[in-house]
FITOR-135797 format. One record per residue (C-alpha): x, y, z. Coordinates in Angstrom, 1 decimal. Layout:
<pts>
pt east:X	north:Y	up:Z
...
</pts>
This chain:
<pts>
pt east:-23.7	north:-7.2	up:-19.8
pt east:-25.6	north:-6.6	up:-23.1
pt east:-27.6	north:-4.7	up:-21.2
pt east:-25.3	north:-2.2	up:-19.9
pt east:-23.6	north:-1.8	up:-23.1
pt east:-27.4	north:-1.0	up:-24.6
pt east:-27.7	north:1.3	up:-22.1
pt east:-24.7	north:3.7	up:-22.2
pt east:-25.0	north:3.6	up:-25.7
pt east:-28.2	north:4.8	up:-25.9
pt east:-27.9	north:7.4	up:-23.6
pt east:-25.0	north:8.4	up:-25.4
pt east:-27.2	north:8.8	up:-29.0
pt east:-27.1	north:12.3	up:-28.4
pt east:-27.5	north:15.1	up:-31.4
pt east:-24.2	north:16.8	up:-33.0
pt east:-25.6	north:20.4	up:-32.3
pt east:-24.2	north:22.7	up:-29.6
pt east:-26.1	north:24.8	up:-26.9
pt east:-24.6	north:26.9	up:-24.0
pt east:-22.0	north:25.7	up:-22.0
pt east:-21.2	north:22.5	up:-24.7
pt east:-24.6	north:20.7	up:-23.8
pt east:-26.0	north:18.7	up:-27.3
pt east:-29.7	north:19.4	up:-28.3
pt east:-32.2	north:17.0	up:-28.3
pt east:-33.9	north:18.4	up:-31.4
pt east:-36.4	north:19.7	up:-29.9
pt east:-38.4	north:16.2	up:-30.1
pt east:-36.3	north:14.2	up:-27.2
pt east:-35.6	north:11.7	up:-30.2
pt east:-31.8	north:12.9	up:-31.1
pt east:-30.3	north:11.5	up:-33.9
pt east:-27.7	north:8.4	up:-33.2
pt east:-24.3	north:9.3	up:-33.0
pt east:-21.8	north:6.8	up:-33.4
pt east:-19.1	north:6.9	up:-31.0
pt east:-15.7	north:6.9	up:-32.6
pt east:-12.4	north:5.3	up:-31.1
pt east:-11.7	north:7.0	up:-28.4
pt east:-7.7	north:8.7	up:-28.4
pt east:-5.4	north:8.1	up:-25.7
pt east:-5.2	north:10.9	up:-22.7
pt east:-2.2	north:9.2	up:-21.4
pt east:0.0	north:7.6	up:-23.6
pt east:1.6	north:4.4	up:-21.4
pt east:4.5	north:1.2	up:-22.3
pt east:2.4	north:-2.0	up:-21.4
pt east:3.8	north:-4.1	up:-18.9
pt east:6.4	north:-6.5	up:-18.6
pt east:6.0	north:-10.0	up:-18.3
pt east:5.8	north:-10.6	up:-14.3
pt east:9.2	north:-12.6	up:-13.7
pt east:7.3	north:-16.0	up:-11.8
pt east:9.9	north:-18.2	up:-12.6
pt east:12.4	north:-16.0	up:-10.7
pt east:10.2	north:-16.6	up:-6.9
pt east:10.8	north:-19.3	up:-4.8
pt east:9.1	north:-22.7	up:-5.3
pt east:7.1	north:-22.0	up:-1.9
pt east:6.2	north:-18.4	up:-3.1
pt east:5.2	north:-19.4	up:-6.6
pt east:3.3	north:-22.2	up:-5.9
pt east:1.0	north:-20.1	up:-3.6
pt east:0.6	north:-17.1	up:-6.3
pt east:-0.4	north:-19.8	up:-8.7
pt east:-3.0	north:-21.6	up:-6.5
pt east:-4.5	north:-17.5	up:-5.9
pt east:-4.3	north:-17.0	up:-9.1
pt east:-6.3	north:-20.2	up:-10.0
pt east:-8.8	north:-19.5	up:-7.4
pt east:-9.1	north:-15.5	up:-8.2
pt east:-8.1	north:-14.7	up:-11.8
pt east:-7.0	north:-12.0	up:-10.7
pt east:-3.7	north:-9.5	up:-11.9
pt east:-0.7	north:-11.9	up:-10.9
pt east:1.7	north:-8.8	up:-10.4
pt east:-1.1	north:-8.3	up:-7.6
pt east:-1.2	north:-11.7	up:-6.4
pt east:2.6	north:-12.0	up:-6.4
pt east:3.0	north:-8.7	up:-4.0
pt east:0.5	north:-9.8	up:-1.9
pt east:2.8	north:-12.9	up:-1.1
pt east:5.3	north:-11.5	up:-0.7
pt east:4.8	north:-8.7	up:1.5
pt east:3.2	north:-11.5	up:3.9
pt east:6.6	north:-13.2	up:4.0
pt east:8.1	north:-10.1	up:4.4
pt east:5.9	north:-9.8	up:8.1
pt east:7.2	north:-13.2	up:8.8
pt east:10.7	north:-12.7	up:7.6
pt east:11.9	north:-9.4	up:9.1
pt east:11.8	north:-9.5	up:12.7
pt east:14.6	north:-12.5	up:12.4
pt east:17.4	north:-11.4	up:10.4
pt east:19.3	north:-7.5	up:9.0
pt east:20.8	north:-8.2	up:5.6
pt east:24.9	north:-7.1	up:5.1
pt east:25.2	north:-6.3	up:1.5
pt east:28.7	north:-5.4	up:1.6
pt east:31.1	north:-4.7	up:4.3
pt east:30.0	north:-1.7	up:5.2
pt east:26.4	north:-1.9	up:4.0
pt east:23.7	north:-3.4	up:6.2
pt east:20.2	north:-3.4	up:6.7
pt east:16.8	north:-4.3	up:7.5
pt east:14.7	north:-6.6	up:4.9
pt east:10.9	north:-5.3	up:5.7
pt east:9.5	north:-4.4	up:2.3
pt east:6.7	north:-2.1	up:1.3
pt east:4.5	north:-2.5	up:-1.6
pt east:1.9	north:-0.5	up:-3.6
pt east:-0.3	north:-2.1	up:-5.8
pt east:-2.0	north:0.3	up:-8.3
pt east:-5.6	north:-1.9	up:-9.4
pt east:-8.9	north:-0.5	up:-10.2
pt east:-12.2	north:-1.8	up:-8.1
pt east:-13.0	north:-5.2	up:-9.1
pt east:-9.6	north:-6.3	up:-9.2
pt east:-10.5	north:-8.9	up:-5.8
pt east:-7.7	north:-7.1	up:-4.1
pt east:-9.0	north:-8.1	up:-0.4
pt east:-9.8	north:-11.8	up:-1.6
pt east:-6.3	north:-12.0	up:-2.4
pt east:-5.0	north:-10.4	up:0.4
pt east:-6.8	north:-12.4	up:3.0
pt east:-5.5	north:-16.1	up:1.1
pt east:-1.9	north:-15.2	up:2.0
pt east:-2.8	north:-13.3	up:5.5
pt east:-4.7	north:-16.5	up:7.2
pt east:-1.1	north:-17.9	up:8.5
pt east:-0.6	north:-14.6	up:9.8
pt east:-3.9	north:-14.2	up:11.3
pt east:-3.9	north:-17.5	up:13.0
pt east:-0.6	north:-17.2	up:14.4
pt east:-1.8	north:-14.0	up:16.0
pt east:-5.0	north:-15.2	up:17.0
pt east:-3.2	north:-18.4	up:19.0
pt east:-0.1	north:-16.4	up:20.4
pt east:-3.3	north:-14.3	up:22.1
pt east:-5.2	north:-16.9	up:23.3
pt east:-2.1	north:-18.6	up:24.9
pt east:-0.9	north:-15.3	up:26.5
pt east:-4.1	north:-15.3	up:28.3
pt east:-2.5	north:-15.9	up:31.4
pt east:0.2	north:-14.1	up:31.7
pt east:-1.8	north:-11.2	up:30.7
pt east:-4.1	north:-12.1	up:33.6
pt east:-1.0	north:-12.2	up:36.0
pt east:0.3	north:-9.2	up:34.6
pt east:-2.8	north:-6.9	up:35.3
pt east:-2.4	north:-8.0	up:38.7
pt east:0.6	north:-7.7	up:39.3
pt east:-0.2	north:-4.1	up:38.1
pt east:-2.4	north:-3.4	up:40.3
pt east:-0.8	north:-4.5	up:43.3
pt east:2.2	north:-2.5	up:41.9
pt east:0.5	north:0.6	up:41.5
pt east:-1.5	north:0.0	up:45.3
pt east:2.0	north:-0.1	up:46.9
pt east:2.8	north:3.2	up:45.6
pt east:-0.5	north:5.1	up:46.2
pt east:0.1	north:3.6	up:49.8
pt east:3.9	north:5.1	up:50.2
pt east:3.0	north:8.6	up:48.2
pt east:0.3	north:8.9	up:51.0
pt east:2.4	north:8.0	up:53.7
pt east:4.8	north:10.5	up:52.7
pt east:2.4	north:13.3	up:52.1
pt east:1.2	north:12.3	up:56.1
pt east:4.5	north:12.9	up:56.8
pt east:5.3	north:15.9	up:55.3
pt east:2.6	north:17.7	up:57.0
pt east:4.4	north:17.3	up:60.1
pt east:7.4	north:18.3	up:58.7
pt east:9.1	north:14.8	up:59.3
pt east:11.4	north:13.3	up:57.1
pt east:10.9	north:10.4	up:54.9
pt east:14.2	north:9.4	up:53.4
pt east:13.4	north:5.4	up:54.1
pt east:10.1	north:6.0	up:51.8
pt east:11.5	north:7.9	up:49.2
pt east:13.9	north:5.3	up:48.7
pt east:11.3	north:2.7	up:48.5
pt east:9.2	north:4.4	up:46.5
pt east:12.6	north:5.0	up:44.2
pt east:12.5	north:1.3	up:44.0
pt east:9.1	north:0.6	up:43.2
pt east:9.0	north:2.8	up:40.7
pt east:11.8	north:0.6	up:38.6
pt east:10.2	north:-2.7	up:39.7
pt east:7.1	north:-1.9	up:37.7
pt east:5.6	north:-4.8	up:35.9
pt east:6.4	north:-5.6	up:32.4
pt east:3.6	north:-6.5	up:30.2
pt east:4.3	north:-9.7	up:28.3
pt east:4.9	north:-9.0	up:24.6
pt east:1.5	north:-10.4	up:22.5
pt east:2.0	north:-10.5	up:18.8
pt east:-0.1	north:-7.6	up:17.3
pt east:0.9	north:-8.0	up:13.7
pt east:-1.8	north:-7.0	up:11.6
pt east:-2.8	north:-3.1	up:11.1
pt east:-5.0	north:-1.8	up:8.3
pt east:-6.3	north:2.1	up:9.5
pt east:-4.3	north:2.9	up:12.1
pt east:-2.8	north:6.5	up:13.1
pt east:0.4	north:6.6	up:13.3
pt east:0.8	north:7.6	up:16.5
pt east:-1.6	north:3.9	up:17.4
pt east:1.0	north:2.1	up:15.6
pt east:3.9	north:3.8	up:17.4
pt east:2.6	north:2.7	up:20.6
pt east:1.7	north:-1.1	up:19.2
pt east:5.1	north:-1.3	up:17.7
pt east:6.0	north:-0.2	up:21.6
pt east:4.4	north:-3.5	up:22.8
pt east:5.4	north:-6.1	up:19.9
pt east:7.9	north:-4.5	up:17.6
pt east:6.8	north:-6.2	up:14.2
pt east:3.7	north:-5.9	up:12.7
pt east:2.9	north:-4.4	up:9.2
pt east:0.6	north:-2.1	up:7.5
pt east:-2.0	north:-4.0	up:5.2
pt east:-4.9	north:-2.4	up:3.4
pt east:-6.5	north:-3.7	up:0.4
pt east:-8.7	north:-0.4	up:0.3
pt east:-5.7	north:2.1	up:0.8
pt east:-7.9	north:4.9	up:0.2
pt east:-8.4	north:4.7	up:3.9
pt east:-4.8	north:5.0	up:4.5
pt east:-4.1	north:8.0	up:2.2
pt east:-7.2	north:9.7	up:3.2
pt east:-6.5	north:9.7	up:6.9
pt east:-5.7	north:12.2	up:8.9
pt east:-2.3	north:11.7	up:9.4
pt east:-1.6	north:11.5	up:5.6
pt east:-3.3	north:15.1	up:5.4
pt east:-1.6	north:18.1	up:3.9
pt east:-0.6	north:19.2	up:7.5
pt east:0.3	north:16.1	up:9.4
pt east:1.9	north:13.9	up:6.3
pt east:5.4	north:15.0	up:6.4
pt east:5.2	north:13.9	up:10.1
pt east:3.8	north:10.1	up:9.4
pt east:6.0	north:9.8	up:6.5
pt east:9.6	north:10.4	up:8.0
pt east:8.2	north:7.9	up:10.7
pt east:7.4	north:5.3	up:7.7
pt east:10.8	north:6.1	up:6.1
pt east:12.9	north:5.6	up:9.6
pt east:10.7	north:2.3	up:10.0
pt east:11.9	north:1.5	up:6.7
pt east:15.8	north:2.3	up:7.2
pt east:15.2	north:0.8	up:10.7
pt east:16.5	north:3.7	up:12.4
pt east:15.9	north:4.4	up:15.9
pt east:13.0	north:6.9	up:15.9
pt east:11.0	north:8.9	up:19.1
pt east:7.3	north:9.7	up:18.1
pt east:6.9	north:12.5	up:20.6
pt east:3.4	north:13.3	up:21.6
pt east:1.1	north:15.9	up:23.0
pt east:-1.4	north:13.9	up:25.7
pt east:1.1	north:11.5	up:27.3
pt east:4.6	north:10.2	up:27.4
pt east:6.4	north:10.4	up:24.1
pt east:7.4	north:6.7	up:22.4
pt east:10.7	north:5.6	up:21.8
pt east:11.2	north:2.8	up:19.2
pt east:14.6	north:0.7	up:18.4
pt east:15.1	north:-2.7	up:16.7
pt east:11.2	north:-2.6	up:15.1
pt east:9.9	north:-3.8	up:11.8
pt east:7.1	north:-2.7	up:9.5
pt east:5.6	north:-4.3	up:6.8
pt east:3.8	north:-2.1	up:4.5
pt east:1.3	north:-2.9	up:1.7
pt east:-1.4	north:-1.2	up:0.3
pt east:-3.6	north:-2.1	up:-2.7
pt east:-5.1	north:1.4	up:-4.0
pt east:-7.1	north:2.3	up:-6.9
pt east:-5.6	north:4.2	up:-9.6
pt east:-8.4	north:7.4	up:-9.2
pt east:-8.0	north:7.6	up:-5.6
pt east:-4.5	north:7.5	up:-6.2
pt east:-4.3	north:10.0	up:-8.4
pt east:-6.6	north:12.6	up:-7.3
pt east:-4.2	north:12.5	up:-3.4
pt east:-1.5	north:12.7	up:-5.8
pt east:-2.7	north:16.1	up:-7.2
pt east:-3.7	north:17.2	up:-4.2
pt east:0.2	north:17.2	up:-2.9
pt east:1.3	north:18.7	up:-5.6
pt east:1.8	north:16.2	up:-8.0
pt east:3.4	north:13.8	up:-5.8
pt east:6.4	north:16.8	up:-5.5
pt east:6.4	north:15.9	up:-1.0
pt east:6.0	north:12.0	up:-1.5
pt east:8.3	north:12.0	up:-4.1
pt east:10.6	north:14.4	up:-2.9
pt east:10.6	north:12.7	up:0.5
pt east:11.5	north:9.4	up:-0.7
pt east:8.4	north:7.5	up:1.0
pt east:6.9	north:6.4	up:-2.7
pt east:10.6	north:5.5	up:-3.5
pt east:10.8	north:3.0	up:-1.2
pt east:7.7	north:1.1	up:-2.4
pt east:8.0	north:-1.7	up:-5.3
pt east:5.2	north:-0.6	up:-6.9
pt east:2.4	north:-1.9	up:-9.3
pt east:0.3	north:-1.4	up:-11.9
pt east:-1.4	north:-4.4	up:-13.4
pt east:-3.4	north:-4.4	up:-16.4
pt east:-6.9	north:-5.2	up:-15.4
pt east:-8.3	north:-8.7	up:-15.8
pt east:-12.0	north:-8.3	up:-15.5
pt east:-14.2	north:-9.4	up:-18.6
pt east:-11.6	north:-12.0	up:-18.6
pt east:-12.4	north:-14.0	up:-15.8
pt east:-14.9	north:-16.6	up:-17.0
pt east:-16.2	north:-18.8	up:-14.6
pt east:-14.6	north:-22.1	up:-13.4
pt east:-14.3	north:-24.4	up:-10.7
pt east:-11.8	north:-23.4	up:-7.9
pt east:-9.6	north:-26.1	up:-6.9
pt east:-10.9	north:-28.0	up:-3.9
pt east:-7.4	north:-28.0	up:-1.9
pt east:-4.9	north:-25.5	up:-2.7
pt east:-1.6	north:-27.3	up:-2.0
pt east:1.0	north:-24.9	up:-2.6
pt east:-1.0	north:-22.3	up:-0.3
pt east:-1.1	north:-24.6	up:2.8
pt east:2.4	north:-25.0	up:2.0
pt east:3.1	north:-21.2	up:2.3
pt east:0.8	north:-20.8	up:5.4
pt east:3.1	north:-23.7	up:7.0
pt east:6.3	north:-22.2	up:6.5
pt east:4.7	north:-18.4	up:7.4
pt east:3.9	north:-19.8	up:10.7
pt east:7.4	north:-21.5	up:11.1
pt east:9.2	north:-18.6	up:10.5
pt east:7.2	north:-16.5	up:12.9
pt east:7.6	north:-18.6	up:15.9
pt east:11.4	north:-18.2	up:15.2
pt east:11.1	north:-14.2	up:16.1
pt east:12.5	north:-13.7	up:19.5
pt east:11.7	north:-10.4	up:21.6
pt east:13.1	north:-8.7	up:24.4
pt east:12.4	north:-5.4	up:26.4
pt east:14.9	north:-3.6	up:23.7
pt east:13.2	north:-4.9	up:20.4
pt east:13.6	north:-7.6	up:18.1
pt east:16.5	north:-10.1	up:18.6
pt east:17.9	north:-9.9	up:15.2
pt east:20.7	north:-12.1	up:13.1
pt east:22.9	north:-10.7	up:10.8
pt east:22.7	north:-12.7	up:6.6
pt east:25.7	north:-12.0	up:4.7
pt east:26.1	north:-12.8	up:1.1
pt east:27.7	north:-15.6	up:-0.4
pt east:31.0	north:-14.1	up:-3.0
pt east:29.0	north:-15.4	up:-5.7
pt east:25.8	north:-13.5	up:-4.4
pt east:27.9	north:-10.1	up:-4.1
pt east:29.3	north:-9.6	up:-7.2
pt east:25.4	north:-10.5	up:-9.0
pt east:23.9	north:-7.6	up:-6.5
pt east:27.0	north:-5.3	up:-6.8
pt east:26.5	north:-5.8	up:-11.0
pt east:23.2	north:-5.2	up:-10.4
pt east:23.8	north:-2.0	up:-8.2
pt east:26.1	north:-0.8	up:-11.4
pt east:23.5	north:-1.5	up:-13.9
pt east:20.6	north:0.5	up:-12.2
pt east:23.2	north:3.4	up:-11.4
pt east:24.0	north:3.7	up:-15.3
pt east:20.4	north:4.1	up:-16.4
pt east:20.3	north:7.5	up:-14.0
pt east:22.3	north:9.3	up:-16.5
pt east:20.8	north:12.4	up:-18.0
pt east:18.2	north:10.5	up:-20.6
pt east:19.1	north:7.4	up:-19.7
pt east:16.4	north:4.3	up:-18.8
pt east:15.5	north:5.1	up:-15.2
pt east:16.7	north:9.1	up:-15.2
pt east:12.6	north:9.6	up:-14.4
pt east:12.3	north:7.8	up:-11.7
pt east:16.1	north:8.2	up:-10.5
pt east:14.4	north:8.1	up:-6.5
pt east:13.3	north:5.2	up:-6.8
pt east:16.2	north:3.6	up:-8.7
pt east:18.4	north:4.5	up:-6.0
pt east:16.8	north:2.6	up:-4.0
pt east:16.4	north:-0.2	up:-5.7
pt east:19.5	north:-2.3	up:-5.2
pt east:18.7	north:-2.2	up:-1.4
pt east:15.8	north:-3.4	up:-2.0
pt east:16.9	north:-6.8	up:-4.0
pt east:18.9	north:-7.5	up:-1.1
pt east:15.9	north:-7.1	up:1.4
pt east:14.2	north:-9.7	up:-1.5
pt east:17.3	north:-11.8	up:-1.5
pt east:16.9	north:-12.5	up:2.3
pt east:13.3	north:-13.3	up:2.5
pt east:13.7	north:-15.4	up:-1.0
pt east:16.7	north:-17.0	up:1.0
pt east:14.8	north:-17.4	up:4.6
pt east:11.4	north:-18.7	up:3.0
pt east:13.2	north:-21.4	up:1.1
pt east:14.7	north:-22.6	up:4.7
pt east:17.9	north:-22.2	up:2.8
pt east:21.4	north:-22.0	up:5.6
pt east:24.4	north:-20.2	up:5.5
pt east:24.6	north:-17.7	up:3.3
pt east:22.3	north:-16.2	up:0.5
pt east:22.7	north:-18.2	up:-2.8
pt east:23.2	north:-16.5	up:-5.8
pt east:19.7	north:-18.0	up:-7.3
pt east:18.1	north:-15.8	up:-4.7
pt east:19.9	north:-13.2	up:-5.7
pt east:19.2	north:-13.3	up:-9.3
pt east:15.5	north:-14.0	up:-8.3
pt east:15.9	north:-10.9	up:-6.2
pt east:17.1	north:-9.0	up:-8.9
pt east:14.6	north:-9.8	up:-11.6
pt east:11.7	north:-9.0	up:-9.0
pt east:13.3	north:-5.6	up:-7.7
pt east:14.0	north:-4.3	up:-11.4
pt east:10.5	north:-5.1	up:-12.8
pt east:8.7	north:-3.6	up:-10.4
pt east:11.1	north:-0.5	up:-11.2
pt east:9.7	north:-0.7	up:-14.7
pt east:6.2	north:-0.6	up:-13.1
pt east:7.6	north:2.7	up:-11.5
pt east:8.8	north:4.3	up:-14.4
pt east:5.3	north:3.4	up:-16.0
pt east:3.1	north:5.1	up:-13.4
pt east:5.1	north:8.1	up:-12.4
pt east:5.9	north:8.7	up:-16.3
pt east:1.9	north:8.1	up:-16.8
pt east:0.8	north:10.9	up:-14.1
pt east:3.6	north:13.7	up:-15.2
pt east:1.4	north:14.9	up:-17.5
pt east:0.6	north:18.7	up:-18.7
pt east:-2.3	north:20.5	up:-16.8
pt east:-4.8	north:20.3	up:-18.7
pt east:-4.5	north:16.6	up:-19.8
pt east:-4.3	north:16.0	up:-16.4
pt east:-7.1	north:17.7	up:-15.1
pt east:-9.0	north:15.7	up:-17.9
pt east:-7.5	north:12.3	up:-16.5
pt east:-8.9	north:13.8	up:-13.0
pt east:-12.7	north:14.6	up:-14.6
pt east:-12.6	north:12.1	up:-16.8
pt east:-11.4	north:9.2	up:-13.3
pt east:-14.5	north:11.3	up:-11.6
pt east:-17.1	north:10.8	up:-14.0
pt east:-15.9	north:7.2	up:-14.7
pt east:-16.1	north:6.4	up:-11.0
pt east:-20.0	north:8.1	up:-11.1
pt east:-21.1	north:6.6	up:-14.2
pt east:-20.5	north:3.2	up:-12.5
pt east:-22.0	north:4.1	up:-9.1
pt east:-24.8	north:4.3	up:-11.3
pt east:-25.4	north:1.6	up:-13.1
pt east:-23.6	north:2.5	up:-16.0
pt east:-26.2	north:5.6	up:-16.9
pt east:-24.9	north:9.1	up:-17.6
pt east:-23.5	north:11.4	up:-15.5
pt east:-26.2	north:14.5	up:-14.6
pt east:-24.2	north:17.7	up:-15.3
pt east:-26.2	north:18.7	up:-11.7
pt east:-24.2	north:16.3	up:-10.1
pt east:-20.8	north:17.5	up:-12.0
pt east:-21.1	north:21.1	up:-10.5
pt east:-21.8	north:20.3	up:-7.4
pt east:-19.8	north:16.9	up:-6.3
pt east:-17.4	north:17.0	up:-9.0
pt east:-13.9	north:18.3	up:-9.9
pt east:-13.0	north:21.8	up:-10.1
pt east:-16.5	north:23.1	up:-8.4
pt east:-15.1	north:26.8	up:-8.0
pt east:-13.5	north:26.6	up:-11.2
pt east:-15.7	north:26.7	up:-14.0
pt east:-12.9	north:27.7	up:-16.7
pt east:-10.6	north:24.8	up:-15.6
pt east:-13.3	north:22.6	up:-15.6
pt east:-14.5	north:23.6	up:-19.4
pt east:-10.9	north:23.3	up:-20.6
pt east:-11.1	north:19.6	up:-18.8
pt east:-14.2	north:18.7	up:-20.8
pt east:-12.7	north:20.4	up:-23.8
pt east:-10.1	north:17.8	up:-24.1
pt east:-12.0	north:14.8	up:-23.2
pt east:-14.4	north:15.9	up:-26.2
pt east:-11.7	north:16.4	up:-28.5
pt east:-10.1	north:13.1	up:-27.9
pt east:-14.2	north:11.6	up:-28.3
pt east:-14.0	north:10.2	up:-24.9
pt east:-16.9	north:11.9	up:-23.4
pt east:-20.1	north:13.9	up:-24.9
pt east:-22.3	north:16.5	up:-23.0
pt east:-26.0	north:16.0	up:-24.5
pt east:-29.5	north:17.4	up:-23.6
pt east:-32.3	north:14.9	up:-23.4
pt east:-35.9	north:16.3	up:-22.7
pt east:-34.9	north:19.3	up:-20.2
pt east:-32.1	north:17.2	up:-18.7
pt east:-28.2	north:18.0	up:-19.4
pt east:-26.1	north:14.6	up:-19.0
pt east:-22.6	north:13.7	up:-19.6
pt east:-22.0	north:10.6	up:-21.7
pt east:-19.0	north:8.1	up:-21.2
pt east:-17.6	north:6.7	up:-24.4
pt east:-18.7	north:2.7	up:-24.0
pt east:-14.8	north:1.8	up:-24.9
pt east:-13.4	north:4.1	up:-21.8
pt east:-15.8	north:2.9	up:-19.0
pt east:-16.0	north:-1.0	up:-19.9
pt east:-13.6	north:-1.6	up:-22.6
pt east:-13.5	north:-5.5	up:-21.9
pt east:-17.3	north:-5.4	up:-22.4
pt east:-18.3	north:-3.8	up:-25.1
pt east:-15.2	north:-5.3	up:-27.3
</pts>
């Protein structure tokens, strides 16, 4: 570590004088003077976090989260939404939620969790996915047969009909009729052989048209990437094709009906389905797909990012001293049990999921409808969630989705308790402050945020390589704003005025310097 920190620093020892294009001399003797770095000033001005409400999940829940979080050290916002967008998976294909009399829904949820490499996003992602996994991987290997039966059944079925279709054509050519084959042939075509309905539950990069026709053949499954830049960089996320994907992700989400036409073959029609969605992305490649829609004006505007609860943990690295991991993690066999309970209780049919309808208790209305009036008063013109008034709206739904899965994990009859309600309601309103953090953090003026762009860039670079400055070379031709040399200047401008990055010229090469407190704060402190 001391190492590093010697080594950025050095590099960084650069002279005060100027040369063209902001380069810093070397004196002419490659020796340049030290320069002491000074403390760097804030780009984006953010609120730190709230506490992350622990005490408000369910036992079953929380014991898991703090068996990962023994085991990991890692962010516990992270941890936590990582459990609980696996109970959502095993929680939404049984039940809708009625949150008043005229007010029902599904209770999939969808999470974003905002956290920087490092962060052992996929370690924690696969502790609370091995239920899931093995649930899947047994419901395959016991469908074995049928699936054997089925594909010949299949082709048997399809035989029979290449046998009448050629029959008829025989016919036809001597002009007789066939009216006792076409009526076969009418019949076959309805007696075609159903495939039996194999639990495909995990997804990580596919299209959507792939997960269209999956949810076709099991309707519940979720999305789950712990390296979402795969999911925002795909194709179907693209400039051209997003507004497509997302108004599929945002019917999946209301649990609307929805027909995915497409080009090559039949289009899909999908009805009583479930998606799960949760994605752990970091913050730069967040960012920079951000910019590239326009500032988040579509996602935004569209109401996809609304739906998330969303994310941003501090970062825990240079914290995480070694220690022993526990050698059984109780509360995390615990949660694997009851995920695989809950998921042998979903029941399918040939028109979707068999779903149950939860109703509040009284006492559990009047906390969420309180709740509903709370969040609703802070959308007034400066008032505490007038920002991010998209997301607040829909926040209250999503408490209720919470309540049910809080209600359903805890095996808990009847109706929803008010504890998981209030539970719900603690969880669903933080991770609206985590909202108002992010989405206040990127509305930033152009040019601070095209230096929070650069700066992410070079950051990103630096530590590709070993911590050693950034070649201006490698700026200009990989970096940000290559056709734009004047809003790339103005970039550097401000990240030199706020002393968190210096252009320097050592020997005949021109580097860019990363001020040791941005790019490891944790350990150079």
């Amino acid at each position: 570590m001391t190492k590093i920190k010697d080594t950025i620093v050095a590099a960084a020892n650069a002279g005060t004088s100027k040369t063209g294009n902001g380069d810093k001399s070397d004196n002419g003797d490659n020796k340049p003077p030290e320069i002491v770095w000074g403390e760097p000033e804030p780009l984006i001005t953010t609120t730190k976090p709230l506490p992350y409400p622990f005490e408000s999940l369910p036992l079953i829940i929380r014991n898991a989260v703090a068996d990962v979080s023994a085991a990991t050290q890692a962010p516990e916002a992270m941890i936590a939404s990582c459990a609980l967008a696996a109970a959502s998976l095993a929680c939404q294909g049984l039940y809708n939620v009625r949150r008043a009399a005229n007010l029902t829904g599904p209770i999939n949820t969808l999470f974003l969790s905002i956290a920087d490499s490092g962060e052992r996003k996929s370690t924690v992602d696969a502790f609370f996915m091995r239920g899931i996994r093995e649930y899947e991987a047994t419901a395959k290997r016991e469908a074995k047969p049928a699936l054997d039966d089925f594909r010949a059944d299949e082709k048997v079925w399809a035989a029979q009909i290449r046998g009448i279709e050629a029959e008829i054509q025989r016919l036809a050519k001597k002009g007789s009729p066939s009216p006792d084959l076409s009526q076969r042939l009418k019949e076959l075509e309805s007696q075609r052989p159903e495939p039996p309905k194999v639990p495909r539950l995990i997804y990580s990069d596919a299209t959507p048209e792939a997960l269209a026709a999956g949810l076709a053949k099991y309707p519940s499954a979720g999305v789950f990437s712990s390296e979402a830049g795969a999911f925002f960089g795909s194709y179907g996320m693209g400039k051209d094709s997003s507004m497509r994907s997302v108004s599929m992700y945002n019917s999946l989400w209301d649990g609307s009906a929805i027909t995915f036409d497409r080009r090559t073959c039949e289009s899909i029609s999908l009805a009583n389905v479930r998606l799960t969605i949760s994605l752990l992305v970091q913050e730069s490649t967040f960012r920079n797909y951000i910019d590239q829609h326009g500032n988040g004006d579509f996602l935004r505007g569209s109401g996809f990012l609304a739906r998330f609860l969303t994310c941003w943990p501090e970062s825990t690295q240079g914290r995480r001293l070694f220690r022993d991991t526990p050698e059984t993690l109780t509360g995390l066999e615990t949660f694997k049990s009851r995920i695989l309970e809950l998921l042998k209780q979903t029941t399918v049919n040939n028109d979707g999921l068999e779903l149950s309808m939860l109703n509040l208790s009284l006492a559990a209305f009047h906390e969420w409808r309180a709740f509903y009036d709370d969040v609703e008063k802070g959308l007034v013109a400066d008032g505490e969630f007038s920002g991010v008034r998209d997301v607040a709206a829909k926040c209250a739904d999503n408490a209720a989705r919470l309540a049910a899965i809080f209600h359903l994990f805890e095996g808990g009859g009847g109706d929803i308790s008010i504890e998981s309600m209030r539970g719900a309601c603690d969880v669903a309103v933080w991770h609206l402050s985590e909202s108002r953090r992010f989405f206040g953090a990127i509305a930033l003026p152009p040019k601070i945020a095209d230096a929070a762009k650069l700066e992410a860039w070079l950051i990103e670079r630096c530590r590709e390589n070993d911590g050693q400055p950034v070649s201006t070379r490698d700026v200009l031709q990989y970096g940000c704003f290559q056709k734009d040399n004047q809003r790339r200047e103005a970039a550097f401008g401000v990240l030199e005025e706020y002393n968190r990055v210096k252009r320097m010229k050592v020997g005949k090469q021109k580097l860019v310097a990363i001020n040791p407190e941005i790019l490891n704060p944790e350990v150079v402190k």
